[in-house]
N, C-alpha and C positions, 0 to 999 in steps of 0.2 A: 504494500500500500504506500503510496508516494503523497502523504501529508501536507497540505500549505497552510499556514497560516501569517497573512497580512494585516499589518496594523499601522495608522499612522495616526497622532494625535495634536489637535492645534490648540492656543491657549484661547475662547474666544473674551477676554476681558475679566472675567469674572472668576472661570474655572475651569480644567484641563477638559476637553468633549475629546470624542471619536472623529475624526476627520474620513480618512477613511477602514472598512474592516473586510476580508475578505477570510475565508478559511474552506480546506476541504477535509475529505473526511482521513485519520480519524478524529481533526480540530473542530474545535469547538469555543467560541468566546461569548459571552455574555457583556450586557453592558457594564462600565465599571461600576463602585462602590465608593464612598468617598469619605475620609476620615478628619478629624475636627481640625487638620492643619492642611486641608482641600488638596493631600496624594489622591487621585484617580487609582483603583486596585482593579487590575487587570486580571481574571484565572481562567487562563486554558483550559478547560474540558478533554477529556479523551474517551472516544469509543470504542477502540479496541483495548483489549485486556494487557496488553503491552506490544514490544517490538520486534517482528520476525525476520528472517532473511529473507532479502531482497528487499526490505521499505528502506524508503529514502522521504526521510522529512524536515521539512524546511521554513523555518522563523525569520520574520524581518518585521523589525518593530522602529517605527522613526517618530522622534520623538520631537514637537515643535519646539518655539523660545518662550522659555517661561510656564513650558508645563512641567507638573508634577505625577509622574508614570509609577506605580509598583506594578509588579508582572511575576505571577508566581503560576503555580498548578494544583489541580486538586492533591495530587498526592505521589507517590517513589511511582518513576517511572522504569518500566520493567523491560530487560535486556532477557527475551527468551534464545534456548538455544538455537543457533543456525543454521546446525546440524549441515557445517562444512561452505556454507553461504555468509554473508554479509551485510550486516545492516547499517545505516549511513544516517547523519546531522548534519544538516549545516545549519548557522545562527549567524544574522547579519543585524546589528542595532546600531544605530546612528542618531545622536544627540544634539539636538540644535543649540546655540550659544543662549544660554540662562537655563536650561532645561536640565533637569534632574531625573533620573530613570537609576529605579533599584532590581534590579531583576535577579530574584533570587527562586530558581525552583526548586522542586521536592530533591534529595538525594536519588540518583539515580542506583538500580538495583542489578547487579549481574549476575545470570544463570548460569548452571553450568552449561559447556559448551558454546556460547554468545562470542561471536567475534562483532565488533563495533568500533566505528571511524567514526568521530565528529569531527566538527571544523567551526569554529566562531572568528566571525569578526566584529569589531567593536568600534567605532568611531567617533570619537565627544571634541566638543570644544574646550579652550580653556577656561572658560565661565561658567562649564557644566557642573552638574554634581552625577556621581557612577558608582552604584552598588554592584558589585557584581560576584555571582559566586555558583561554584559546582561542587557536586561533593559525592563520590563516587564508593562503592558499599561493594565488598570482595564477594557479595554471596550471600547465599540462604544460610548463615552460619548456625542457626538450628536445626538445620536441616543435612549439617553434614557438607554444606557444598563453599565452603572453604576455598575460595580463591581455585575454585574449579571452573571459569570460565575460560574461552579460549585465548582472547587477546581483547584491550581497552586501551583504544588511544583517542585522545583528546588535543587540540590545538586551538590556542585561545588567543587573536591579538589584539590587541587594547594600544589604539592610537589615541594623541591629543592633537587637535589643530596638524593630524597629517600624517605625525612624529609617532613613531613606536616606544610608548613606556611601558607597556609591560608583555611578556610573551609567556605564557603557561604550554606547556607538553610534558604531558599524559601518557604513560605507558605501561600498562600491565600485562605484563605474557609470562607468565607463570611458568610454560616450556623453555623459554631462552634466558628467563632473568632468576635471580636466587630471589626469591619476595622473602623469605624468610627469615633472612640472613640481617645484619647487621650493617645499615645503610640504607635499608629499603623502608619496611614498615614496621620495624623496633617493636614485634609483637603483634603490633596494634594490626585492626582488620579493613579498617574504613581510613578514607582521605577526604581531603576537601581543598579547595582556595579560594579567597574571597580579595578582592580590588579594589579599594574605594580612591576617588579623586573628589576633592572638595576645595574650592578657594580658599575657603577657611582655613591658615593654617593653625589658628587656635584649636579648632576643631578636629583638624588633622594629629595634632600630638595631643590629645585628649584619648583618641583613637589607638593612637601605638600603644599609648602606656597600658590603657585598658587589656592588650595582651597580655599581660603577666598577670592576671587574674583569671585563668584556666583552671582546671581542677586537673594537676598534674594526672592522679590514677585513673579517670574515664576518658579527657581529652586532654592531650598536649596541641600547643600553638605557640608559633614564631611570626614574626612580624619583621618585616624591611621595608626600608622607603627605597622607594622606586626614583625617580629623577624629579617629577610630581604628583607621585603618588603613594597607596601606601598597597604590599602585596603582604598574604598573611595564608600560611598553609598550617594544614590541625590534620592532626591522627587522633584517631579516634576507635572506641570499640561498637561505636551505635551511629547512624546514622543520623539520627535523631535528636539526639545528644549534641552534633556536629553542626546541628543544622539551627537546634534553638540556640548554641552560642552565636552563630554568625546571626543570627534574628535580631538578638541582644546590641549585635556593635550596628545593624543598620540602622535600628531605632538611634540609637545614636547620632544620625546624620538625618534623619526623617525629623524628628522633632527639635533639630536647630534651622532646617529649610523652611 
C-alpha cells in the first residue's frame, strides 16, 4: 500500500487553519484540536494494522509564518515482517520563517523479520521553532523477539535557512553489527533522538540542562549543541518511557511559544 498524506497550514490572523489537506489510504487526518496557547494538534489516523512489504508511505507537512503545528499519531507504528521484501518512508517538512512545528510521533515498533528504509527531510528557517523526534523499539520484547528484526535504517536531515545542522542515521542489522556488545545499546532495548531549534537561547540552555535529569536505571540521555541547535539521543528499556520524556522537554518549548 503506497500511503500519502498532504498537509499545509496558513496563519489566517487569529489562528493556525488547514490551508491545504490531502491523504490516501492507509492516512487518515482529522481537523486539528487546539490548546490554550493556540498549537493547532494534528493526529494521523491509520487503517491498516501496520506496515508490510512492498508499502511505500509518504508525509509532507509545510508549515506557514506564524503558525503553531503539533503532528503526532494515534499510536506505535508497527514494522510487520517482510518476509524477505521491503518496506519504505519518506518524510518531507518545511517551516516557514516564525513558524513552529513539533512533530513528534508514537515510537515506532519492529517485528521480527521487518527490513525498513526511511528517509526524512526537514527544512526551517532561522526564526523557526522545531521539535522533532523518533524513537525506535528492538521488538516484541515480551514476546521473545528481541532485536529479531531484519534491518532498521533511518536518515534524518535537518537544515536551517538551507545549511545542514543536524544529520541523524539509523542502523540496526543485528546480522552485521554486535547490538549487544559495548558501544551499541549498553543493555538497553529501545533508542530514540529528538532536535529542537528555538531563537530563544534562554530557552535553548534551559533545555540542555534539563538533560541531566533522566532516571539513569529506565532511561539514559545525552544532549549536544549542534551549531544552532540542540540534538539529544536516550536508550531506553520502554518505549514509552522514551517517549513521555521527550513529551516533557517539548512542552518545554510549547509553553514558552
Amino acid at each position: 500500500m503506497n500511503g500519502r498524506l498532504n498537509l499545509s497550514t496558513v496563519f489566517d490572523g487569529v489562528k493556525t487553519v488547514t490551508d491545504n489537506l490531502y491523504f490516501a489510504p492507509p492516512f487518515k487526518v482529522y481537523s486539528p484540536f487546539y490548546d490554550e496557547n493556540g498549537w493547532a494538534r494534528y493526529i494521523s489516523m491509520c487503517s491498516s494494522a501496520g506496515v508490510l512489504a512492498g508499502d511505500e508511505n509518504e508525509i509532507k507537512l509545510f508549515v506557514g509564518e506564524n503558525c503553531k503545528v503539533i503532528f503526532t499519531d494515534q499510536g506505535y507504528q508497527k514494522l510487520f515482517n517482510t518476509n524477505g521484501g521491503v518496506s519504505r518512508q519518506s518524510i518531507k517538512l518545511v517551516v516557514r520563517k516564525g513558524g513552529n512545528l513539533c512533530y513528534m510521533p508514537h515510537p515506532i515498533m519492529t517485528f521480527t523479520g521487518c527490513e525498513h528504509i526511511s528517509s526524512g527531510k526537514v527544512s526551517i528557517a532561522e526564526s523557526s521553532v522545531l521539535v522533532f523526534s523518533e524513537i525506535y523499539c528492538c521488538g516484541r520484547t515480551a514476546m521473545g523477539e528481541e532485536f529479531g528484526l531484519k534491518s532498521f535504517r533511518s536518515r534524518t536531515v535537518i537544515t536551517i535557512d538551507g545549511r545542514a545542522d543536524f544529520i541523524d542515521n539509523t542502523l540496526i542489522d543485528p546480522a552485521a553489527l554486535p547490538i549487544r556488545q559495548k558501544g551499541f545499546f549498553e543493555g538497553f532495548t529501545h533508542t530514540g533522538f529528538m532536535y529542537i531549534h528555538t531563537p530563544d537561547a534562554d530557552l535553548s540552555d534551559s533545555i540542555y540542562e534539563s538533560c541531566d535529569l533522566s532516571d539513569k536505571n529506565a532511561v539514559t540521555m545525552c544532549a549536544t549543541h549542534t551549531e544552532r541547535g540542540i540534538a539529544i539521543r536516550s536508550l531506553g528499556r520502554s518505549g514509552e518511557e522514551i517517549y513521555d520524556l521527550f513529551c516533557g522537554i517539548a512542552d518545554m518549548v510549547k509553553k514558552a511559544e
